[in-house]
C-alpha positions as CSV (number, residue, x, y, z in Angstrom):
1,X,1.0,26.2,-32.0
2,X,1.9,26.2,-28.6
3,X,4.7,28.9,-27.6
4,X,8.1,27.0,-26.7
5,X,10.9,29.0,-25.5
6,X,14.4,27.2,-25.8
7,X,15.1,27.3,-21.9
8,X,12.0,24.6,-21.7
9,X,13.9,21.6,-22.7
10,X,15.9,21.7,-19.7
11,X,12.8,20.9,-17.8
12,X,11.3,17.3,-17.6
13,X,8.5,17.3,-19.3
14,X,6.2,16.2,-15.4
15,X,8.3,19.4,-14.1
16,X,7.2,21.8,-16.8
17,X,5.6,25.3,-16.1
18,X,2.0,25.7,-17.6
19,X,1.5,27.9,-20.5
20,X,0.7,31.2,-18.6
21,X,3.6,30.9,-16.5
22,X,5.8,30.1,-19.3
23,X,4.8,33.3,-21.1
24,X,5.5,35.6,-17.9
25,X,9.2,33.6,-17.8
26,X,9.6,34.1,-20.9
27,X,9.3,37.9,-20.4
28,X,11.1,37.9,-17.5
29,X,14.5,35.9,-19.5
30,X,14.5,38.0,-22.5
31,X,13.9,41.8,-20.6
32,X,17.6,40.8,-18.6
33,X,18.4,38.6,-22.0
34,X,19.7,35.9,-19.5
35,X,21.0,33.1,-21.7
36,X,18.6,29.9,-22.0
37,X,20.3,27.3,-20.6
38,X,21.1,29.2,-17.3
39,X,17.8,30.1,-17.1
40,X,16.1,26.9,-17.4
41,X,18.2,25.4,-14.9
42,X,16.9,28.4,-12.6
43,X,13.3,27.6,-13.3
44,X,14.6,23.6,-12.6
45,X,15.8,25.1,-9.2
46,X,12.9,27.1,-7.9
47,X,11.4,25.8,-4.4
48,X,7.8,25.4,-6.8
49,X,9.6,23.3,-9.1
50,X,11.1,21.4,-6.4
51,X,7.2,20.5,-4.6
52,X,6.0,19.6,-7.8
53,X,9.1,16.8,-8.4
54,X,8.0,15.8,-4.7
55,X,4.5,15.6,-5.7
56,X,4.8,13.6,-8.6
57,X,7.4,11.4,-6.4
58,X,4.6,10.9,-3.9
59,X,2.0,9.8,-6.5
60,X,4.1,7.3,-8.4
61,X,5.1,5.6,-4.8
62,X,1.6,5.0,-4.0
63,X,0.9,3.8,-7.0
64,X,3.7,1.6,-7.0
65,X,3.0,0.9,-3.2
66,X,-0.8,1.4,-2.3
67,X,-0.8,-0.1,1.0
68,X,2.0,1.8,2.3
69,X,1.8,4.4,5.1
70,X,2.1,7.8,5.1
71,X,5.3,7.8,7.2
72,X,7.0,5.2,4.1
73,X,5.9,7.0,1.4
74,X,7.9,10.3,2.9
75,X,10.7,7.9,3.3
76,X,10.9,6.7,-0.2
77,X,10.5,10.1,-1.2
78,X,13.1,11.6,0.7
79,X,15.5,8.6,0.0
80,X,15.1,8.7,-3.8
81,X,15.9,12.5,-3.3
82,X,19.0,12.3,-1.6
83,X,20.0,10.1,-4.1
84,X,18.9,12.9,-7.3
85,X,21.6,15.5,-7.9
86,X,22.5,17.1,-6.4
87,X,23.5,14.1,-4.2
88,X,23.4,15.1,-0.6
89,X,25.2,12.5,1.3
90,X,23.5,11.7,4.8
91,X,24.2,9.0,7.5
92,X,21.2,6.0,8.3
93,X,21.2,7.8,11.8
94,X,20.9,11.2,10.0
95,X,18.5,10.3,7.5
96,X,16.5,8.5,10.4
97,X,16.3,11.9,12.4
98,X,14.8,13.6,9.2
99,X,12.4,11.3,9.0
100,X,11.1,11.8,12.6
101,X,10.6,15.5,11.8
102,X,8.9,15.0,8.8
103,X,5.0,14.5,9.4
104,X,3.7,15.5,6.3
105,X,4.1,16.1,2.8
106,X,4.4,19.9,3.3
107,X,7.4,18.5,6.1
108,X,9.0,17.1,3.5
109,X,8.8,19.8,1.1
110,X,10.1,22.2,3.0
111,X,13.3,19.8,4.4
112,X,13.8,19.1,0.4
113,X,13.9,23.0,-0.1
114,X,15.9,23.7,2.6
115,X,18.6,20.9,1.4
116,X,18.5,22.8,-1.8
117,X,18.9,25.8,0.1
118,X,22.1,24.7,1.0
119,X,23.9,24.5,-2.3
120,X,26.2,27.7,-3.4
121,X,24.3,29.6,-4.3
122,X,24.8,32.0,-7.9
123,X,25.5,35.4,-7.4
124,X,21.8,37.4,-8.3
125,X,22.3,41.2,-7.7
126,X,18.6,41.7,-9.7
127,X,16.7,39.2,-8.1
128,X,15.7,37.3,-11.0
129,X,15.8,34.2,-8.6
130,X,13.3,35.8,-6.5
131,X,11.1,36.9,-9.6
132,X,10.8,33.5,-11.1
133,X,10.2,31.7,-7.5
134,X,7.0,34.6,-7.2
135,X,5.8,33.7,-10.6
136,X,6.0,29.9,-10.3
137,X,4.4,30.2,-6.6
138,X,1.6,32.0,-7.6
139,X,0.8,29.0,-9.8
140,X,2.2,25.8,-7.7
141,X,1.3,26.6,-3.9
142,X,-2.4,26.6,-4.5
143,X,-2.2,23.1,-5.8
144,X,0.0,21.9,-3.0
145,X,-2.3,23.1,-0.5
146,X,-5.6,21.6,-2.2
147,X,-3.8,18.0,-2.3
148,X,-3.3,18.2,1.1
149,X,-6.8,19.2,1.9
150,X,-7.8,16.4,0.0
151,X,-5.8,13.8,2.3
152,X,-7.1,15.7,5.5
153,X,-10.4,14.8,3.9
154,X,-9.6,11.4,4.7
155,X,-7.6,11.7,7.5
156,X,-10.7,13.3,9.1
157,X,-13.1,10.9,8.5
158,X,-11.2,8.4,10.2
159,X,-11.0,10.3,12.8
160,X,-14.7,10.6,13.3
161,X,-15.0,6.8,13.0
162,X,-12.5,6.2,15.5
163,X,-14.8,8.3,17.6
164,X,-18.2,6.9,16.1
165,X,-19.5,10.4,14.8
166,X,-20.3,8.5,11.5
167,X,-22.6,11.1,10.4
168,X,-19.3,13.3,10.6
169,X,-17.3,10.7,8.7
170,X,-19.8,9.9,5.9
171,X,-19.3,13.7,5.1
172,X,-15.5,14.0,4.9
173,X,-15.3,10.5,3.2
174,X,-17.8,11.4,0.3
175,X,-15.4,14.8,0.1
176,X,-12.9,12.3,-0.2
177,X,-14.4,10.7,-2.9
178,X,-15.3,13.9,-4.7
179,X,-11.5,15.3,-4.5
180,X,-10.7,11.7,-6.5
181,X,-7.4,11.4,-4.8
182,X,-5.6,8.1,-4.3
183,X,-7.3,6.9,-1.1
184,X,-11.1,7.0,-3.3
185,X,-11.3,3.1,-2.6
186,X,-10.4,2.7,1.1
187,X,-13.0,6.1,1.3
188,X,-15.9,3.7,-0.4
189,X,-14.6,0.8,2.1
190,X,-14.8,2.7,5.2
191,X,-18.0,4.5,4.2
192,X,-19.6,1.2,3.9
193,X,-18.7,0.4,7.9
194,X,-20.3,4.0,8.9
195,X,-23.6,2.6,6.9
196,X,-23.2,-0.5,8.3
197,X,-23.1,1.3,11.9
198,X,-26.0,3.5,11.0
199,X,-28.1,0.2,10.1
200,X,-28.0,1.6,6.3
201,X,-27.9,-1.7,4.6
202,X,-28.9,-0.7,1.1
203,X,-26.0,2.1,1.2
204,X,-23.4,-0.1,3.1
205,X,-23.5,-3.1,-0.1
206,X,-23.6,0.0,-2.6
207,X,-20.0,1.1,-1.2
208,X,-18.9,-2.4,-0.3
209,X,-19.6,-3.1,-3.7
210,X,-17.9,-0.1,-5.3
211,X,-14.9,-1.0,-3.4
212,X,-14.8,-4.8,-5.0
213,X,-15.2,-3.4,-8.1
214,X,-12.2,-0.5,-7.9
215,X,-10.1,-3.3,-5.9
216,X,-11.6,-6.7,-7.2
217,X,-8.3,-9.0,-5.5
218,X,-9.9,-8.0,-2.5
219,X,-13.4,-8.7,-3.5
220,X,-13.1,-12.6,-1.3
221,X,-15.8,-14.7,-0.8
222,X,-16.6,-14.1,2.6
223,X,-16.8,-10.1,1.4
224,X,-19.1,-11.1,-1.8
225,X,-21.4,-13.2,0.8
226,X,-21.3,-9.9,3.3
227,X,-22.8,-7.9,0.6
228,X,-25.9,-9.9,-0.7
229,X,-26.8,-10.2,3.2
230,X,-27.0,-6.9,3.7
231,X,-28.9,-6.0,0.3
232,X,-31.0,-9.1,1.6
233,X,-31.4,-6.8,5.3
234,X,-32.1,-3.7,3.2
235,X,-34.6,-5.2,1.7
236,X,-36.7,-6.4,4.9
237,X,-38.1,-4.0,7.7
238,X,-35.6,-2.2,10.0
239,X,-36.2,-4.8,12.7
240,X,-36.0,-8.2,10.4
241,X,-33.1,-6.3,8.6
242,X,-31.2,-6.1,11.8
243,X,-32.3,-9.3,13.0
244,X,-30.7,-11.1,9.5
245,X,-27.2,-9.5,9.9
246,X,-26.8,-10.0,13.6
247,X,-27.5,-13.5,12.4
248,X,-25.1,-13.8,9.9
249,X,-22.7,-11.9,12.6
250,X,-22.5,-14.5,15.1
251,X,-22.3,-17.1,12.0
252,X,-19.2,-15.2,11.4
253,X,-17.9,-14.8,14.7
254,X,-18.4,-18.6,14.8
255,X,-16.7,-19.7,11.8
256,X,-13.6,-17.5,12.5
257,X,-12.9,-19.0,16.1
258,X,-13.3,-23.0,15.0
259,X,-13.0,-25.1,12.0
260,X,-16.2,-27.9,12.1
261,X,-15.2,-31.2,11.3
262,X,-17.4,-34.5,10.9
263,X,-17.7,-35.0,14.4
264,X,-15.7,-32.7,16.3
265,X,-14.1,-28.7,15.9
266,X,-10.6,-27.8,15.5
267,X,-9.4,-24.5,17.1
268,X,-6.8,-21.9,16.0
269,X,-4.5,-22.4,18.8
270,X,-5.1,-26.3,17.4
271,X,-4.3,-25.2,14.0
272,X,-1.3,-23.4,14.7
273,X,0.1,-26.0,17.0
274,X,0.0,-28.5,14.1
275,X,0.8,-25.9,11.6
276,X,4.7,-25.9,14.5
277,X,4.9,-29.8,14.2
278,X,4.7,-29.7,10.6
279,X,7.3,-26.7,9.9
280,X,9.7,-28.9,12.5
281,X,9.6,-31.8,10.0
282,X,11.4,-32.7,6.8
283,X,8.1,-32.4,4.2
284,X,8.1,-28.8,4.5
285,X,12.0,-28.3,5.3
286,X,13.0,-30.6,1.9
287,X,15.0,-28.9,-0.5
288,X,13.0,-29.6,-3.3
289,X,10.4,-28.4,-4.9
290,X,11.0,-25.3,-3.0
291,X,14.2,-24.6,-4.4
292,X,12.7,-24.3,-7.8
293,X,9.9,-22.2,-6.6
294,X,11.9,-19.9,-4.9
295,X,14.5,-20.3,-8.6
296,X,10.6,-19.4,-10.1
297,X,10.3,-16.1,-8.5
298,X,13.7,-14.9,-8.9
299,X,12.6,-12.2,-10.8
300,X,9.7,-11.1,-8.8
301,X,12.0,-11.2,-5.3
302,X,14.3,-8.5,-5.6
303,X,11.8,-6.2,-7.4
304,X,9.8,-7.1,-4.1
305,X,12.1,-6.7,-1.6
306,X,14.9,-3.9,-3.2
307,X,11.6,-1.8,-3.5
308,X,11.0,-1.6,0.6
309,X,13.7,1.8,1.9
310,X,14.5,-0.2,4.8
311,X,15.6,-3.7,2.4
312,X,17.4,-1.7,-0.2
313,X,20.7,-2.9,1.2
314,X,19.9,-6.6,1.7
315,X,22.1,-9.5,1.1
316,X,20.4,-11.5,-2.0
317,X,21.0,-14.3,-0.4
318,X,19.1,-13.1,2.8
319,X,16.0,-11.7,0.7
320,X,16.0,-15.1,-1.0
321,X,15.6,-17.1,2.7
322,X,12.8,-14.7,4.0
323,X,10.8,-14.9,1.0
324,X,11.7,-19.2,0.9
325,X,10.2,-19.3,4.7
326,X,7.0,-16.9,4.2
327,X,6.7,-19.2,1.3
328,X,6.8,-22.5,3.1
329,X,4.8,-21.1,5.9
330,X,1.7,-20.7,3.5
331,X,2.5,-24.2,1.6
332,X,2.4,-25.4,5.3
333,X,-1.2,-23.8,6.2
334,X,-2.4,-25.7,2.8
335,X,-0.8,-29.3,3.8
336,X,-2.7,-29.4,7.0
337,X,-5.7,-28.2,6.0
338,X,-5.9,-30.8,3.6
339,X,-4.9,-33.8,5.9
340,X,-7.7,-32.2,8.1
341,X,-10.3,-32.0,5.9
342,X,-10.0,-35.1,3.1
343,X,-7.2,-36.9,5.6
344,X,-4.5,-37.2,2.7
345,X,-1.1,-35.7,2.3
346,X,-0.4,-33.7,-0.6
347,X,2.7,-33.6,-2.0
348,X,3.4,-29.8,-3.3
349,X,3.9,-29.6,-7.1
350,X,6.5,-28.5,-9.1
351,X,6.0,-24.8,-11.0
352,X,4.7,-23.1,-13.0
353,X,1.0,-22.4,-11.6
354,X,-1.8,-21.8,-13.0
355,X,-4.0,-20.5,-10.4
356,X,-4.3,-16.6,-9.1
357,X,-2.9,-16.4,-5.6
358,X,-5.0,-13.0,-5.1
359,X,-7.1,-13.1,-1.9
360,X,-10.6,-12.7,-4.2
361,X,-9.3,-16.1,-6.2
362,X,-7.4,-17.8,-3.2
363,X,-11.2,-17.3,-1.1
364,X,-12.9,-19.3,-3.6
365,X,-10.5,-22.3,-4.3
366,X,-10.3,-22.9,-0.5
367,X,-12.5,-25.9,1.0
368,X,-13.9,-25.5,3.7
369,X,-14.4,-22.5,6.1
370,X,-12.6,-19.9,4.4
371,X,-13.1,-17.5,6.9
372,X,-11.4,-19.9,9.8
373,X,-8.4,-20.3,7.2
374,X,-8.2,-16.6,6.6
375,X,-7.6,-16.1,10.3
376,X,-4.8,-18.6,10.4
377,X,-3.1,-17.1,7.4
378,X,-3.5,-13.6,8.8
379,X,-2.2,-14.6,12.5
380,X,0.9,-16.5,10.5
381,X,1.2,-13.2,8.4
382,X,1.6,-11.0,11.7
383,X,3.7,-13.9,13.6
384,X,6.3,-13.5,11.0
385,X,6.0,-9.8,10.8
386,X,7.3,-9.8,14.3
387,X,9.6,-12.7,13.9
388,X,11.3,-10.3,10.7
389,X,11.0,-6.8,13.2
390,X,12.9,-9.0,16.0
391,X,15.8,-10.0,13.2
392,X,15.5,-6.2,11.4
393,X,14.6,-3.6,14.1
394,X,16.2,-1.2,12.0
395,X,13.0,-1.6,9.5
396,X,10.9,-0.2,12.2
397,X,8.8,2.3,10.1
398,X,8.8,0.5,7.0
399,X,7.3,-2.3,8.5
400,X,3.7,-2.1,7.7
401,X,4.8,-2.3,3.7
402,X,6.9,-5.1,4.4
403,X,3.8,-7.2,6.0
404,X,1.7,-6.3,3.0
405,X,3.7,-6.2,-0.1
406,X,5.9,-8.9,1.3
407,X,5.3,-11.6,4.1
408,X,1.8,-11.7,2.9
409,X,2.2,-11.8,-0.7
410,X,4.0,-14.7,-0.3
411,X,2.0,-16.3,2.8
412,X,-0.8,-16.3,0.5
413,X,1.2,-17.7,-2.4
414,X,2.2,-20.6,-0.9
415,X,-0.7,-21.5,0.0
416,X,-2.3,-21.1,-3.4
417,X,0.7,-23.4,-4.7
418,X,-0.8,-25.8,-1.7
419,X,-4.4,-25.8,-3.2
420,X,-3.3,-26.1,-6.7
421,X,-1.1,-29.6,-5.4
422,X,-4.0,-30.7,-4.4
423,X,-6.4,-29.8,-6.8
424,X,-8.4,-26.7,-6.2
């Protein structure tokens, strides 16, 4: 049976010393026979405890947020803590300095501690403070410092692509990998562009396909099709190989820039113009049925939007509108597409749906050139970012997670709701 000193069930049980450690407290606590309780709430305050509630802060934030940057998860992280007691009150404008000073997670440890650092502290003639910090540091820091390594792995091999050393970057990448931190699948994604760059077809599908399968609501159509080219490429000499996905490269390049038609090609500037006339008129601005769409996802909204830093604060009744217009936006993309295409109007349905608005699913269901309607959806998704950053500049550094987990969340599911109107 595992030894469990009484001072332990102060500590959560994610914040817990290991075994070892607890032994050497243990001696420590009973040589000065400090009473339990005070004890454990000095083990609870040690600077090692401290990185390891910051660490497991960090790791449920990107799991709870995977697209977010860096920068936002050190804001969530420092927000939630200023919020933990022992409360420190802070200004926006004070809390927005912090944040410009904190780069990294070892940043934001050390402002944490030194927050701490500012609490009255209890009168400790023997040091036993100082004893228990050395005994949990010798256990904690190593850790600290071999999770960072592991995101510098990363970090490094985008570097190197930036600067086309791919050789360089298919090294840190696999280390990456190896570490099995929580950027594995963008590592597998962004190995398979350095293949791809080193004419490597066989290796570039292998990763492309590692990634679909790790991250399969990203696995689209366009991404599947990608992959059995190049395994087709890997499987032909180096020059045919080549020659088959330059091919299919200016296919793509094609497809994204025009939408064919019977007898004549619709542009994206085209597109988008119609997509303006549309959002001007009274199909897409009726009250109905987006009132009980919106009255649909009134449980999904504010666990959307209150989980953003920046949107914490927001007026329900503002969340609600954004969300309504990214919506409508998407519903709209679907209604002209349509009358396009097949020449009819459809009329968007009532909830509930049926269909998955995930890209993978939302690639398949969509006639016609998927990779032309992708575009627009993107270009709408980064028009209303920078419609929402003009209205909120204050959401400045939060703003990547808002495009992802938000705008295009719900760009993308109103245009789902517009294929399932109309049948796909």
């Amino acid at each position: 049976m595992m030894f469990r000193p009484s001072w332990l069930k102060v500590i959560p049980n994610h914040l817990k010393p290991g075994r070892e450690e607890v032994e050497k407290l243990e001696q420590l606590r009973a040589q000065f026979n400090i009473p339990h309780e005070l004890f454990g709430m000095r083990v609870l305050g040690s600077p090692s405890t401290t990185i390891k509630a910051q660490r497991c802060s960090y790791d449920r934030f990107k799991k709870k947020t995977p697209r977010a940057s860096e920068k936002e998860l050190l804001r969530m992280i420092l927000e939630e803590r200023l919020q933990t007691p022992p409360v420190t009150k802070m200004s926006s404008e004070e809390i927005e300095e912090a944040i410009k000073r904190i780069n990294s997670f070892k940043d934001l440890c050390d402002y944490v501690i030194a927050l701490d650092e500012q609490e009255p502290a209890t009168p400790d003639p023997l040091e036993i403070g100082k004893r228990i910090d050395e005994i949990l540091e010798i256990a904690e820091r190593p850790e600290i410092k071999e999770e960072l390594k592991q995101k510098n792995f990363f970090d490094l091999g985008f570097q190197a692509t930036e600067n086309k050393n791919y050789k360089e970057a298919i090294k840190y990448y696999s280390k990456a990998i190896e570490d099995e931190n929580e950027l594995k699948s963008d590592a597998h994604y962004n190995l398979a562009i350095c293949f791809l760059n080193q004419k490597n077809y066989g290796l570039a599908a292998e990763h492309y396909t590692v990634f679909c399968t790790r991250e399969p609501q990203e696995a689209t159509s366009d991404l599947l099709e990608h992959i059995e080219i190049l395994r087709s490429a890997s499987m032909l000499s180096p020059e045919e190989g080549y020659k088959l996905v330059e091919e299919y490269n200016k296919k793509t390049i094609n497809q994204l820039s025009a939408l064919d038609l019977k007898d004549s090609k619709i542009s994206i500037n085209d597109f988008l113009d119609k997509l303006n006339i549309l959002l001007q008129m009274e199909i897409i601005n009726a009250k109905e049925p987006f009132d009980k769409i919106i009255k649909n996802e009134s449980a999904k909204i504010p666990l959307k939007v209150y989980s953003v830093p920046a949107l914490k604060d927001s007026d329900p009744n503002d969340a609600f509108g954004f969300c309504d217009a990214f919506i409508r936006y998407g519903a709209a993309v679907s209604i002209i597409l349509f009358d396009i295409l097949e020449k009819r109007r459809i009329t968007i349905k009532d909830p509930p749906y049926e269909k998955s608005y995930s890209k993978s699913e939302v690639s398949k269901r969509c006639p016609g050139n998927w990779l032309f309607i992708k575009t627009i959806l993107d270009t709408v998704v980064e028009i209303q970012a920078q419609n929402f950053l003009a209205k909120k500049p204050w959401v400045g550094d939060c703003m990547d997670l808002i495009k992802e987990s938000i705008i295009r969340e719900f760009v993308y599911e109103g245009f789902s709701i517009g294929l399932e109107s109309g049948g796909y």
